[in-house]
N, CA, C and O atoms as a MOPAC input file, in Angstrom:
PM7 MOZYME 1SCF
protein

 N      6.31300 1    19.79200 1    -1.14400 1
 C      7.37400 1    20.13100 1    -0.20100 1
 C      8.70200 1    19.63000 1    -0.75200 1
 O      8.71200 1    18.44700 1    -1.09400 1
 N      9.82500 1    20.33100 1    -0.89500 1
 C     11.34800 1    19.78500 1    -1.55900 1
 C     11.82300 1    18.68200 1    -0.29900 1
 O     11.37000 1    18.64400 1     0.84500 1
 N     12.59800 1    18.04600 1    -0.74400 1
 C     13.03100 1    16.92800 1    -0.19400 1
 C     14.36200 1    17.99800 1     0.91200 1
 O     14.80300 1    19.13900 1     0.77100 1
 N     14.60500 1    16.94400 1     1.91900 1
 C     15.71500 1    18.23100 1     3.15000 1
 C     17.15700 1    18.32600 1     1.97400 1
 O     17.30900 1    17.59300 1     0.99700 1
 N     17.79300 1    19.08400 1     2.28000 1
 C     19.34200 1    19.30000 1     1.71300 1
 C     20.07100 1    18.56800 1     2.76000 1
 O     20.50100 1    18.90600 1     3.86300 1
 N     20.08900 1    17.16700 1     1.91200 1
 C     20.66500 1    16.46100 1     2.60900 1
 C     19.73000 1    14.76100 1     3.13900 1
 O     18.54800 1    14.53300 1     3.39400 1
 N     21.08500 1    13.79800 1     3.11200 1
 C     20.07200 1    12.75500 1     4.01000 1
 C     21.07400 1    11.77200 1     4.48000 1
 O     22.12900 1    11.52400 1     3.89700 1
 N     20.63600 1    11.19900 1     5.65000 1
 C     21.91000 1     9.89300 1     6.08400 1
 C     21.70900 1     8.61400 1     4.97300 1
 O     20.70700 1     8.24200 1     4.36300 1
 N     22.95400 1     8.16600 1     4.98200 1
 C     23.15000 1     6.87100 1     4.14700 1
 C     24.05600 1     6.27000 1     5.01800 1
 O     24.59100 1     6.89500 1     5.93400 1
 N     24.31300 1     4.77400 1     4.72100 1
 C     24.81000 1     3.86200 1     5.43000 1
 C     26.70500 1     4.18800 1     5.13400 1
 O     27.39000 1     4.86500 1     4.36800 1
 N     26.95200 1     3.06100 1     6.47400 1
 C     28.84900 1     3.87600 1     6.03100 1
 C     29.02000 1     3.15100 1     4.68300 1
 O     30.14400 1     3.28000 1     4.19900 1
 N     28.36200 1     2.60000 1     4.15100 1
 C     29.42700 1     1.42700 1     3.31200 1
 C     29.42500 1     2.30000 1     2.12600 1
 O     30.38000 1     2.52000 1     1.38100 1
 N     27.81900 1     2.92900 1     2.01800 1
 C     27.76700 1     3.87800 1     0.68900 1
 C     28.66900 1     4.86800 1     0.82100 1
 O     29.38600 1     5.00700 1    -0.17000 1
 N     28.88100 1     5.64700 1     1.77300 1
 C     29.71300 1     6.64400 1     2.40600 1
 C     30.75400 1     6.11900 1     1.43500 1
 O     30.95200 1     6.56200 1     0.30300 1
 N     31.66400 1     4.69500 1     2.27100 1
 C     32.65200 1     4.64700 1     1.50700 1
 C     33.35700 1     4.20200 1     0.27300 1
 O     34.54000 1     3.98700 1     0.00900 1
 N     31.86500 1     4.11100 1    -0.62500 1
 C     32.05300 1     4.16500 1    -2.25100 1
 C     32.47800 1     5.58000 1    -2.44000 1
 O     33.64200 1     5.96700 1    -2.54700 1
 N     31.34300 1     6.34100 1    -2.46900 1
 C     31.42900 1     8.00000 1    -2.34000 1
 C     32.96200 1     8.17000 1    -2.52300 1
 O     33.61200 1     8.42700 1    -3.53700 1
 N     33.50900 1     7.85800 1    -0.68600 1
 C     34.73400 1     8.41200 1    -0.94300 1
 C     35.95000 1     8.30800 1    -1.54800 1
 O     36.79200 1     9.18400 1    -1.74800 1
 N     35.95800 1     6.79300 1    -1.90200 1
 C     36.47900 1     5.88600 1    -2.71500 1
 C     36.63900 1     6.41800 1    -4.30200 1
 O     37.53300 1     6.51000 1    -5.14300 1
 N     35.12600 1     6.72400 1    -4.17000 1
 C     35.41800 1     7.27000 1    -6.05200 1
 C     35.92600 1     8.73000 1    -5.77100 1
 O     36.37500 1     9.22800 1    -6.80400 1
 N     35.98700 1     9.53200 1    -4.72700 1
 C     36.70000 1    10.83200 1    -5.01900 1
 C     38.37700 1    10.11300 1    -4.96000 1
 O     39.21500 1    10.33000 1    -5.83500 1
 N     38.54300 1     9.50700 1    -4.11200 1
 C     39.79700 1     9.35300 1    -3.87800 1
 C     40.31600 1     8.66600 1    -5.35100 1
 O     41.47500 1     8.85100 1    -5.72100 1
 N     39.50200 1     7.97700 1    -6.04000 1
 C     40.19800 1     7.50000 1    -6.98500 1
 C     40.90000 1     8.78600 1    -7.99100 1
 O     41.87800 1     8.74200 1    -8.73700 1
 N     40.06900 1     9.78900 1    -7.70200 1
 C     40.71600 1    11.17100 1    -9.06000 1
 C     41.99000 1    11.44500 1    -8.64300 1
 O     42.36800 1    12.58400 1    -8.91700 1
 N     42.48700 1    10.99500 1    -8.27100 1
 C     43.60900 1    11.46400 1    -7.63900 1
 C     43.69400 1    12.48500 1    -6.76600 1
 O     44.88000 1    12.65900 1    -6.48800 1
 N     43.28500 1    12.92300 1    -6.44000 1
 C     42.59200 1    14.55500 1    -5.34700 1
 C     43.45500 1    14.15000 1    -4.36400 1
 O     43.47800 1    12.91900 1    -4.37500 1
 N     44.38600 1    14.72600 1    -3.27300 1
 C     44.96800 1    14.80500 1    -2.02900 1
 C     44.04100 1    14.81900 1    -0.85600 1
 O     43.61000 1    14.04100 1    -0.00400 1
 N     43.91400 1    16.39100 1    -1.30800 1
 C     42.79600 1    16.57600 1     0.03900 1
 C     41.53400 1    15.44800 1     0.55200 1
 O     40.87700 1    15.46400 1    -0.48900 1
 N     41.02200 1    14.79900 1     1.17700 1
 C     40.29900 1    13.59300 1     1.56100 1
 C     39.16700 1    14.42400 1     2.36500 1
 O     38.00400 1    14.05000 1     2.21900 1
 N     39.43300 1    15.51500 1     3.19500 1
 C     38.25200 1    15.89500 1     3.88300 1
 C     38.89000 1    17.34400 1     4.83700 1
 O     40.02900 1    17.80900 1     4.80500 1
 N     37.82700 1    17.75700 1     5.55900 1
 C     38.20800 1    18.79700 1     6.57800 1
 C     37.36100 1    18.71100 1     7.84000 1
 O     36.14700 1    18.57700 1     7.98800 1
 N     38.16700 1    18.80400 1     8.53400 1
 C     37.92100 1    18.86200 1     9.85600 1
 C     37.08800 1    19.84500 1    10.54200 1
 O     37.82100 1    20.83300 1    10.56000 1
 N     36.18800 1    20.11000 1    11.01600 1
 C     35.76500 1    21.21800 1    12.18700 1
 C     35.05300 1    21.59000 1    13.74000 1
 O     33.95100 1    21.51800 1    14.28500 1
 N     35.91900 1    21.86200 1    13.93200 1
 C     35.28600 1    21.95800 1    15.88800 1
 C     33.70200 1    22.23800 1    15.69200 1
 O     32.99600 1    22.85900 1    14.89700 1
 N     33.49000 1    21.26600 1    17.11000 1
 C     31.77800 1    20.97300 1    16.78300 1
 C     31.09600 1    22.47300 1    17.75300 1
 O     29.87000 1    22.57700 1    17.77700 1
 N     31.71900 1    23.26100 1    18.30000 1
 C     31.62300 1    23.85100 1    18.88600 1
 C     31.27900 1    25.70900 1    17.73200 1
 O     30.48300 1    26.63500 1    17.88800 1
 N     31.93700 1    25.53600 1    17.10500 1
 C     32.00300 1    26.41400 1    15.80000 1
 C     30.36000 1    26.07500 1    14.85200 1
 O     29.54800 1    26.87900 1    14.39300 1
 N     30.36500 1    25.06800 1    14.84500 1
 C     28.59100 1    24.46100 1    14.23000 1
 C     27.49800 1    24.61800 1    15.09900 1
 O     26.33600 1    24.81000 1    14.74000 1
 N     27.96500 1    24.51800 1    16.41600 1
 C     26.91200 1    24.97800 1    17.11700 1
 C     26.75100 1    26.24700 1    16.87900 1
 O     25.55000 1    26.51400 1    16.84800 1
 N     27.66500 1    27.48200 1    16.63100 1
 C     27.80200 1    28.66100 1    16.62800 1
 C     26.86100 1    29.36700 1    15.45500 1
 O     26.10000 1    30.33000 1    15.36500 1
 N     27.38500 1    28.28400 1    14.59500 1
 C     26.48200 1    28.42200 1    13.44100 1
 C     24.79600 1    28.19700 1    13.08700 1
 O     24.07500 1    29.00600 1    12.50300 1
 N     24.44700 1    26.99300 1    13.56900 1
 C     23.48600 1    26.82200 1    13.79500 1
 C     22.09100 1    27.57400 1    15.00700 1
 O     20.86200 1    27.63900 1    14.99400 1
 N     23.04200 1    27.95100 1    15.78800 1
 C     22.02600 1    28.67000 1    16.60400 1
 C     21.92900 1    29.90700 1    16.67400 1
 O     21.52600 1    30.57600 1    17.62500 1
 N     22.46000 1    30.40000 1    15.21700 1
 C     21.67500 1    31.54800 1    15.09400 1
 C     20.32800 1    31.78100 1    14.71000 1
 O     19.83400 1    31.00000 1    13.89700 1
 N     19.66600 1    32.69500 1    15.14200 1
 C     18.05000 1    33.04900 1    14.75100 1
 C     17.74600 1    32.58500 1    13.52900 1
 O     18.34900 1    33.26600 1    12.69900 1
 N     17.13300 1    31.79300 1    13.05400 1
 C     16.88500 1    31.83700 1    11.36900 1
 C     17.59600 1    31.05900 1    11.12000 1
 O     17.43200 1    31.16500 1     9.90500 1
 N     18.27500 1    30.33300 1    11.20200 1
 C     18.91100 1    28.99800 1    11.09700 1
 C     18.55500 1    28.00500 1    10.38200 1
 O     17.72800 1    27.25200 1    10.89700 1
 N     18.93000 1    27.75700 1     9.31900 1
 C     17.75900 1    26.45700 1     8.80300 1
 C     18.95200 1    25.31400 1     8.00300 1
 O     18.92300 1    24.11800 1     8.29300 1
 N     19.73900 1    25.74800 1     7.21200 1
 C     20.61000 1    25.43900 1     7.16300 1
 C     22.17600 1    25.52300 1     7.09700 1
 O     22.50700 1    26.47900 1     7.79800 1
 N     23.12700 1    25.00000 1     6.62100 1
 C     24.58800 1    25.43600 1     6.80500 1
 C     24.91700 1    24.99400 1     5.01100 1
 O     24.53400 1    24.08000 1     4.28000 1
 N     25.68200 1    26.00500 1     4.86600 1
 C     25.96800 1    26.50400 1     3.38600 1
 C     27.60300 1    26.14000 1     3.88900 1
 O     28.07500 1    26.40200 1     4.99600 1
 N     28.52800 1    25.24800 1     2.38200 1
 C     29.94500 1    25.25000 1     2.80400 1
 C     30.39200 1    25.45300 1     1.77700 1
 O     30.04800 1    24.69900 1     0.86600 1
 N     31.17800 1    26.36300 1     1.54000 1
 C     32.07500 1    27.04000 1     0.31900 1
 C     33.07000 1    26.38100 1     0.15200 1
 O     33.85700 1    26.22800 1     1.08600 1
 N     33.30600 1    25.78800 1    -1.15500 1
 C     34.71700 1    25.10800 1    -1.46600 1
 C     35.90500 1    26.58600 1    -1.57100 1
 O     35.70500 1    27.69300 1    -2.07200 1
 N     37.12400 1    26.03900 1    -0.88900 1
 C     37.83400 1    27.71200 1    -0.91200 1
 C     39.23600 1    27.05000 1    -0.82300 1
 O     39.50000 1    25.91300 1    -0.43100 1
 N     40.37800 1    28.36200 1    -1.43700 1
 C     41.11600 1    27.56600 1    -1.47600 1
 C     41.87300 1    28.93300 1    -0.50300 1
 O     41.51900 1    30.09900 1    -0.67800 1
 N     42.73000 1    28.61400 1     0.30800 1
 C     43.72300 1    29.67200 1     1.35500 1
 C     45.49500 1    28.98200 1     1.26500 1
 O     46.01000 1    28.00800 1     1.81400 1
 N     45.95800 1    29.87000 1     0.44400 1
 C     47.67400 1    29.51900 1     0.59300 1
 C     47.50600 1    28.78200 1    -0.27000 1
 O     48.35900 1    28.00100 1     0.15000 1
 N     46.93300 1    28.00800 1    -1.68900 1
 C     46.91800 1    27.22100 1    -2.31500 1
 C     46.46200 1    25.70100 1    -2.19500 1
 O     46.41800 1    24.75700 1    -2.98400 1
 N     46.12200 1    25.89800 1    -0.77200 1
 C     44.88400 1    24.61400 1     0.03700 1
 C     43.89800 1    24.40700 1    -0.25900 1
 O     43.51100 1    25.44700 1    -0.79000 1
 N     42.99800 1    23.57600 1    -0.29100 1
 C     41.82300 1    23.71100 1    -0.07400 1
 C     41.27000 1    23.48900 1     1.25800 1
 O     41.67000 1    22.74200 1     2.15200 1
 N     40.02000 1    24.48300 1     1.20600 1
 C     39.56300 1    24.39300 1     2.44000 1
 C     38.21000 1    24.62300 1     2.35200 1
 O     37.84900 1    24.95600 1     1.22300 1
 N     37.07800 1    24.52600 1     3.45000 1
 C     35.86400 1    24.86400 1     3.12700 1
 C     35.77400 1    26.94700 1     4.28000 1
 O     36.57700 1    27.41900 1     5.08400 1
 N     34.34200 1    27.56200 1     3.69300 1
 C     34.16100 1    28.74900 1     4.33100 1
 C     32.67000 1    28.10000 1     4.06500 1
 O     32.12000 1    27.50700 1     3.13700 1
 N     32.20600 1    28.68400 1     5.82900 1
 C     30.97700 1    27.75400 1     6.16900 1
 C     30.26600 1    28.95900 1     7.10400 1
 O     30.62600 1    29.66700 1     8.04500 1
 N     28.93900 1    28.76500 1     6.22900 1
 C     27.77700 1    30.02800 1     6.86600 1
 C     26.42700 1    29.32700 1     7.20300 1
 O     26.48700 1    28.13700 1     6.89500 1
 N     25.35100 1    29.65200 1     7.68400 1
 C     24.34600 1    29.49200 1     8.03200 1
 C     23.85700 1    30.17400 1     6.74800 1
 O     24.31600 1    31.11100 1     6.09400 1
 N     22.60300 1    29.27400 1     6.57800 1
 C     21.56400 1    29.89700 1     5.95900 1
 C     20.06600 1    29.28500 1     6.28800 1
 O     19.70300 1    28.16000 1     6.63100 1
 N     19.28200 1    30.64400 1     6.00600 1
 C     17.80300 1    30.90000 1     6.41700 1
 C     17.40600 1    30.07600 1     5.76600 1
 O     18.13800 1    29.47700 1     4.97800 1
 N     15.94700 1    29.77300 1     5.93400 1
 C     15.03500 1    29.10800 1     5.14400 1
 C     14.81400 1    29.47300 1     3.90700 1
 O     14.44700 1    28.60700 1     3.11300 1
 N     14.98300 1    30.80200 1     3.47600 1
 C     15.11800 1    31.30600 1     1.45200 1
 C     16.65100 1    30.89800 1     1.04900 1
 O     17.21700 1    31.23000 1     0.00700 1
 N     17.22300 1    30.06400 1     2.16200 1
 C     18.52700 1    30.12100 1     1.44300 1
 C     19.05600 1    30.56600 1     1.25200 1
 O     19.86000 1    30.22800 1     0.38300 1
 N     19.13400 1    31.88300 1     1.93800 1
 C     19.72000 1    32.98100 1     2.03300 1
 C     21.00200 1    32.83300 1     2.87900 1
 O     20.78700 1    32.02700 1     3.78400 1
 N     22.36400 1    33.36400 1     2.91300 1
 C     23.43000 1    32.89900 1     3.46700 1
 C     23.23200 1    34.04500 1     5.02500 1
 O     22.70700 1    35.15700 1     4.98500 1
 N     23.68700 1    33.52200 1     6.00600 1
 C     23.12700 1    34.57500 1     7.35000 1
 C     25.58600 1    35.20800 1     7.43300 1
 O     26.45400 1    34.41100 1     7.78800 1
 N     25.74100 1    36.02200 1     7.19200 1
 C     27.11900 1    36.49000 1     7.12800 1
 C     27.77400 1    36.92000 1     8.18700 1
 O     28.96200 1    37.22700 1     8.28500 1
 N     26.49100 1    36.93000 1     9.38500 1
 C     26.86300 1    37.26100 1    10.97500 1
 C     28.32800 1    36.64500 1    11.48500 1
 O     29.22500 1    37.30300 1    12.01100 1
 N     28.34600 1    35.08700 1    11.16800 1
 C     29.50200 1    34.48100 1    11.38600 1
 C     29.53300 1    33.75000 1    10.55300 1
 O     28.54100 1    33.18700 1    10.09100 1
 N     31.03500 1    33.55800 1    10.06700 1
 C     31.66000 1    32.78300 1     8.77900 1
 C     32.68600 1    32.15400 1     9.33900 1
 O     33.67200 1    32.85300 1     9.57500 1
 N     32.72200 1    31.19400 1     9.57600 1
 C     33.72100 1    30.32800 1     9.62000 1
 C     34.90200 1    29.52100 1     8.81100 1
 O     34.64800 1    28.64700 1     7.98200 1
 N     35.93500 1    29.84300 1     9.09000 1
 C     37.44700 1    29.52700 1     8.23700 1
 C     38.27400 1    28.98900 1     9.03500 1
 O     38.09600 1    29.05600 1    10.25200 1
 N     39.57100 1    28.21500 1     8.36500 1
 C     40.65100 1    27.47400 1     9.48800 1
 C     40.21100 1    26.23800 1     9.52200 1
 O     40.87800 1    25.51300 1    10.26000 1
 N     39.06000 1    25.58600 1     8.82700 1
 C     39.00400 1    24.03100 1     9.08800 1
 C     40.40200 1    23.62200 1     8.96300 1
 O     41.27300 1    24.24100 1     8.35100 1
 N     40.57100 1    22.23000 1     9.76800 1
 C     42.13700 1    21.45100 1     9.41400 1
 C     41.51900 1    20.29200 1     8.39200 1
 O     40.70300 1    19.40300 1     8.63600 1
 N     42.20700 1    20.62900 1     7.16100 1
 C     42.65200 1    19.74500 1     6.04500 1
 C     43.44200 1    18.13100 1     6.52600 1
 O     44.51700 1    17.94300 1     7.09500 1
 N     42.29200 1    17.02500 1     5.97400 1
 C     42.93500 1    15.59800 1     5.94800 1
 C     43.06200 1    15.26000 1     4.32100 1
 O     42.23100 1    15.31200 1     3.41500 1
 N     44.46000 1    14.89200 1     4.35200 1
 C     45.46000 1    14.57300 1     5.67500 1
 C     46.04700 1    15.79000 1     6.22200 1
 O     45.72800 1    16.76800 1     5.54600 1
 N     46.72000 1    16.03600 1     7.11200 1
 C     47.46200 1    15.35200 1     7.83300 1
 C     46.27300 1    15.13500 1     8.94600 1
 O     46.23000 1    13.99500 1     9.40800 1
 N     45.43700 1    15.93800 1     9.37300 1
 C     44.09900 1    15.74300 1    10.00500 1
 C     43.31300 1    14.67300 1    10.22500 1
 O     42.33700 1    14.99900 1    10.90000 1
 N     43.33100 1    13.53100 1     9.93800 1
 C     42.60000 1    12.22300 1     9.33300 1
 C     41.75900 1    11.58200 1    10.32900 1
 O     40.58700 1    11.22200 1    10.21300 1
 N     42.72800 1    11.47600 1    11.56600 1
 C     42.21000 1    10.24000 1    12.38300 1
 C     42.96300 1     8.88200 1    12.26800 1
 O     44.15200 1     8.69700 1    12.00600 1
 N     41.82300 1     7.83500 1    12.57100 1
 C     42.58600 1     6.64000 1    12.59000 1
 C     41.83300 1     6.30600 1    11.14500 1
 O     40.89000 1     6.90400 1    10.62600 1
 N     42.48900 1     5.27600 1    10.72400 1
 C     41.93300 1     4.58400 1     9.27800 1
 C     40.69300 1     4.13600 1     9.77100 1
 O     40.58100 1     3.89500 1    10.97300 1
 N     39.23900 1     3.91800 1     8.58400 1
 C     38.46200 1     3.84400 1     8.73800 1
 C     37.99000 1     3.62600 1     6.89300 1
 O     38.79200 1     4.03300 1     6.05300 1
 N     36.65800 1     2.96600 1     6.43900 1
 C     36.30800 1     3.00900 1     5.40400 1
 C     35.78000 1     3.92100 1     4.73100 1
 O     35.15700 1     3.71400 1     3.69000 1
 N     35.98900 1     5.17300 1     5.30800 1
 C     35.51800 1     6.46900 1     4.62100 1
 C     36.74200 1     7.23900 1     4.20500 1
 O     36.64100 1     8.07100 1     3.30300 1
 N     37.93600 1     7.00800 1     4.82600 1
 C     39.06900 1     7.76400 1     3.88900 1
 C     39.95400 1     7.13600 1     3.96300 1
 O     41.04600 1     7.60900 1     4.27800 1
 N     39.68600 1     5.33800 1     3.58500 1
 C     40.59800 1     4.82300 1     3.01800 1
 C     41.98600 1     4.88200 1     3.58300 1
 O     42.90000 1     4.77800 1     2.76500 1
 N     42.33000 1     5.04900 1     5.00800 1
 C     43.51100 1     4.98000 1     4.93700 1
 C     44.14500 1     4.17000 1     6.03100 1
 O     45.36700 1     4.02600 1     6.06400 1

């Protein structure tokens, strides 16, 4: 059986992770998305997991985020775009984006 796509780790590892992206110098830190839009995603029929496209819109980066079936197959019913880009998006400081 393959291991899941995906697994929880503790925050602290989290915020090595993000630490070493942030060290490349990279701007972008993360993206934001209404949890309401994931539900959308997820409860479609066949649902197994969520696929996120690195994308770039206006010279941004951003993610484009689909469901996919159990072959891994991408489900194209609904695609989701418009995440908000952190920063300016961030939140409060915290050890995952450093700020």
């Amino acid at each position: 059986m393959p291991t899941p796509a995906g697994q929880i780790i503790d925050k602290e590892l989290g915020a090595e992770y993000t630490a070493n992206y942030r060290a490349t110098g990279e701007t972008t830190l993360a993206q934001v998305v209404d949890v309401d839009l994931i539900k959308t995603l997820i409860n479609q029929e066949g649902a197994k997991y969520l696929r996120m496209y690195y994308a770039l819109k206006d010279g941004k980066k951003t993610l484009v985020i689909v469901a996919a079936d159990a072959s891994e197959n991408d489900m194209l019913d609904v695609v989701v775009d418009d995440t908000w880009t952190c920063p300016p998006h961030c939140g409060a400081a915290n050890i995952l984006n450093g700020l």
